[in-house]
C-alpha positions in Angstrom: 123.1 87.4 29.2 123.5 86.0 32.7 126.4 84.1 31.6 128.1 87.2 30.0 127.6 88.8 33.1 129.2 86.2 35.5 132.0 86.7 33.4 132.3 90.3 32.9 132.0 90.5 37.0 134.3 87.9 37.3 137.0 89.2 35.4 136.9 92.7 37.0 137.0 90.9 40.7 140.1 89.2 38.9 141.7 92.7 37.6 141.3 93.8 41.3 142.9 91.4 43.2 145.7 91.1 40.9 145.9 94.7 41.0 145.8 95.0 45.1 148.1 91.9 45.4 150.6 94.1 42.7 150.6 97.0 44.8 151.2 95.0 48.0 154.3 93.0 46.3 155.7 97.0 45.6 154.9 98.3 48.9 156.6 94.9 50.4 159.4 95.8 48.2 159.3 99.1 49.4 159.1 98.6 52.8 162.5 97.4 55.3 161.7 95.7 58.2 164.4 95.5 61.0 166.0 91.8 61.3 165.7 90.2 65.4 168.2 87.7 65.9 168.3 85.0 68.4 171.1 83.7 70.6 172.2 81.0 73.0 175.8 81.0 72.8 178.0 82.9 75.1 178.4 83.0 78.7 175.3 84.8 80.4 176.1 88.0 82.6 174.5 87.6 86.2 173.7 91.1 86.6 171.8 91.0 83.0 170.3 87.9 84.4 169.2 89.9 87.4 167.6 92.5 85.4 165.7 90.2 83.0 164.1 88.5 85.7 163.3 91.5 87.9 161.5 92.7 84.0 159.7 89.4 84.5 158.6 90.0 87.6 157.6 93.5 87.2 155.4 92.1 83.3 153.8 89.5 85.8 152.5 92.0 89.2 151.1 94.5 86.1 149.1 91.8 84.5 147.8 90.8 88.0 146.9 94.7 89.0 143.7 94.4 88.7 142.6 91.5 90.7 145.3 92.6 93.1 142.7 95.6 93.3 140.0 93.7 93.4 140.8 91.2 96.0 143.1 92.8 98.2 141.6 96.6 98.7 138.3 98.2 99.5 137.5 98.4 95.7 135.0 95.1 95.9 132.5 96.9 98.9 132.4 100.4 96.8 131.7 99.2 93.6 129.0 96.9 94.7 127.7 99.3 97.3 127.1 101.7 94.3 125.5 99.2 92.1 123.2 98.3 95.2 122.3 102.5 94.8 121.7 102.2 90.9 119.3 99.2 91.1 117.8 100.6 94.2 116.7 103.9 92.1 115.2 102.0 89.1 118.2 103.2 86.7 119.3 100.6 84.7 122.3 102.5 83.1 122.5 105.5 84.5 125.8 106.2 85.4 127.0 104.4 83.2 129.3 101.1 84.4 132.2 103.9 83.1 131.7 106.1 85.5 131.2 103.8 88.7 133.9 102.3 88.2 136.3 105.2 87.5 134.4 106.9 90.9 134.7 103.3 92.6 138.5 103.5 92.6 139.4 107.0 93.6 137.3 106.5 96.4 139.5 103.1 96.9 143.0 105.3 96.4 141.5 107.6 99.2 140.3 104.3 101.5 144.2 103.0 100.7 146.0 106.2 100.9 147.3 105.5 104.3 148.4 102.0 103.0 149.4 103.4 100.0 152.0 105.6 101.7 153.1 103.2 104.5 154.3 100.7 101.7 155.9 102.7 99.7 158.2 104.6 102.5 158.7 101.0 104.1 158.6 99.0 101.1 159.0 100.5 97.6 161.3 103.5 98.3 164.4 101.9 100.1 164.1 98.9 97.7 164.4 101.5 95.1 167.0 102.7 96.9 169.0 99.3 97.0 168.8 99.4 100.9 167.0 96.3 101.1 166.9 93.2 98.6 163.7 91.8 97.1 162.8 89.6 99.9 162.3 92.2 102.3 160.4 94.6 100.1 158.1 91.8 99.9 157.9 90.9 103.5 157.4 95.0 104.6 155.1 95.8 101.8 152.7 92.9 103.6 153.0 94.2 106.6 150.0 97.1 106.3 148.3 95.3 103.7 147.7 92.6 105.7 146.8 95.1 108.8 144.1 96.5 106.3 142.5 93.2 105.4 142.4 91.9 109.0 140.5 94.8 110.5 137.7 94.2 107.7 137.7 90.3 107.9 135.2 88.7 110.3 136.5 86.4 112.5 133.8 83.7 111.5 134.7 84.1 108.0 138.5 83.4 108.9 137.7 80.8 111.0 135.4 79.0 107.9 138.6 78.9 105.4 140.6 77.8 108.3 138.7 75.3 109.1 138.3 74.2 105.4 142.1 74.3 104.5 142.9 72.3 108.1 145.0 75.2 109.3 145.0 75.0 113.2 144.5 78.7 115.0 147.3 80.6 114.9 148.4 82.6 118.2 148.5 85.8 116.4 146.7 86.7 113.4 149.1 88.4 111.8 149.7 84.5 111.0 147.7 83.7 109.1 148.6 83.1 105.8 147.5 85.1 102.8 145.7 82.0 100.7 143.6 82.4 103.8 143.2 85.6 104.1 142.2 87.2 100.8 139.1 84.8 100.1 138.0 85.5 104.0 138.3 89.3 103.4 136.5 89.1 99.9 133.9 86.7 101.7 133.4 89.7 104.6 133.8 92.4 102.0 130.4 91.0 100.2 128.4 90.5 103.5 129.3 94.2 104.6 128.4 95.8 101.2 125.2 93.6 100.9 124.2 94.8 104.3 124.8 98.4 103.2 123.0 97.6 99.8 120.0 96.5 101.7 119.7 99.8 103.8 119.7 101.7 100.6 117.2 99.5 99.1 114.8 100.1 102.0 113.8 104.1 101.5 113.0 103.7 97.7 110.9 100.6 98.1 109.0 102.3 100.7 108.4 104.9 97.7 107.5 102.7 95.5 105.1 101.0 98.0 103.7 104.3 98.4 103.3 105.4 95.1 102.0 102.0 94.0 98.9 102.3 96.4 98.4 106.0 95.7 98.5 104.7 91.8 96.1 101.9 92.6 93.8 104.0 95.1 93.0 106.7 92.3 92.2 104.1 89.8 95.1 104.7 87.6 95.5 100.8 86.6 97.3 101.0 83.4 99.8 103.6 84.7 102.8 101.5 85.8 103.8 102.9 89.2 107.4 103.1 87.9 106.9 105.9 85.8 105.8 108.2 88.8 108.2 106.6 91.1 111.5 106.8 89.5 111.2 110.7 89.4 110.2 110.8 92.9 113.4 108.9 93.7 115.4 111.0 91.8 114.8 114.5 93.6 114.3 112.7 96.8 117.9 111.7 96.2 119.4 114.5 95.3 117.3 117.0 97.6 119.2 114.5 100.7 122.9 115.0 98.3 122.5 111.3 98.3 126.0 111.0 96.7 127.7 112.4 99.1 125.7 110.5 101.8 126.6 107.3 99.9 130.9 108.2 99.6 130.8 109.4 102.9 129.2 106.1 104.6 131.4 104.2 102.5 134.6 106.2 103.8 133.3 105.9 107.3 132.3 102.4 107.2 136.2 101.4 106.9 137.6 103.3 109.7 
């Protein structure tokens, strides 16, 4: 019976696959695909040349957006300056990583704005323009960046990749080169929002001190001092509009 079984299954998985692998031979037949062709012969136009590569270039800046973002902008202090404020609270996923990071860069774009606009009418919009060539885009587009990243860098921090690369000390730091100057920036970026991040931390665990003796003095020893805590945080925080206490520092803290 087992036997007659195996078969009896086995033919019917048979029957299907034939009949799925039939229907994909018509639908194959069915279906036109459109032919791509390769070619190497012929002479190559330069201006077609120009255009491929400035394609290239434009494929190879998109794919490196987002660590441009990340390294080079204020993005790195805000996200972890919020994440400082979660953890600080006792809320393990609330917001959600979703929404700190979507509120993480607007507040960048509004930190950058000024940037922002100086490259693009210095940079982006005569290049676009064909006023200036590549190079010079480049070279202006730098220009604020750089001005942004060297007000935020600590001159100790600048002095330690200096020092480590055996670049001597440049008479103007606006020489300082950029292989330099990113990690020192994302080096000072961290200190600052660690700083922050431990000011927050410092009014909730006074709370939970509080609560945890209060819990303790009243005898209340298999009540975890979290549960009454995390509550009190809450409308502590927004009673102060903490939020807004937390954007606004942020802003403030770049100027």
């Amino acid at each position: 019976m087992n036997k007659a079984q195996g078969r009896l299954g086995l033919a019917i998985a048979l029957f299907f696959v034939g009949l799925v692998g039939g229907c994909g031979v018509a639908m194959a037949a069915d279906l036109t695909f459109p032919s791509v062709t390769f070619s190497t012969g012929g002479k190559a136009d330069p201006s077609q040349v120009g255009v491929g590569l400035q394609i290239l270039a434009m494929m190879t800046l998109f794919s490196l957006a987002p660590a441009i973002l990340v390294m080079m902008t204020s993005f790195t202090r805000v996200i972890v300056v919020m994440s400082f404020v979660r953890q600080a609270m006792g809320l393990q996923g609330q917001p959600p990583n979703q929404v700190l990071v979507a509120l993480a860069l607007f507040v960048t774009f509004f930190v950058m704005g000024p940037v922002f606009d100086q490259v693009w009418n210095e940079a982006l919009n005569p290049y676009l323009d064909k006023k200036i060539n590549e190079t010079t885009a480049l070279d202006r587009a730098s220009v604020p960046v750089r001005g942004f990243m060297l007000r935020q860098t600590r001159e100790k921090d600048l002095a330690l990749f200096m020092r480590l690369a055996g670049v001597a000390k440049t008479q103007k730091p606006q020489d300082v080169p950029m292989r330099l100057l990113v990690p020192a920036f994302m080096v000072s970026e961290l200190k600052t929002a660690f700083q922050i991040g431990f000011m927050i931390y410092l009014p909730f665990l006074i709370i939970d001190m509080v609560v945890a003796s209060v819990v303790m003095s009243m005898g209340m020893m298999m009540l975890p001092p979290l549960v009454i805590s995390m509550p009190v945080k809450l409308i502590l925080f927004v009673l102060v509009d903490g939020w807004s206490l937390i954007v606004g520092s942020l802003v403030q803290s770049f100027r």
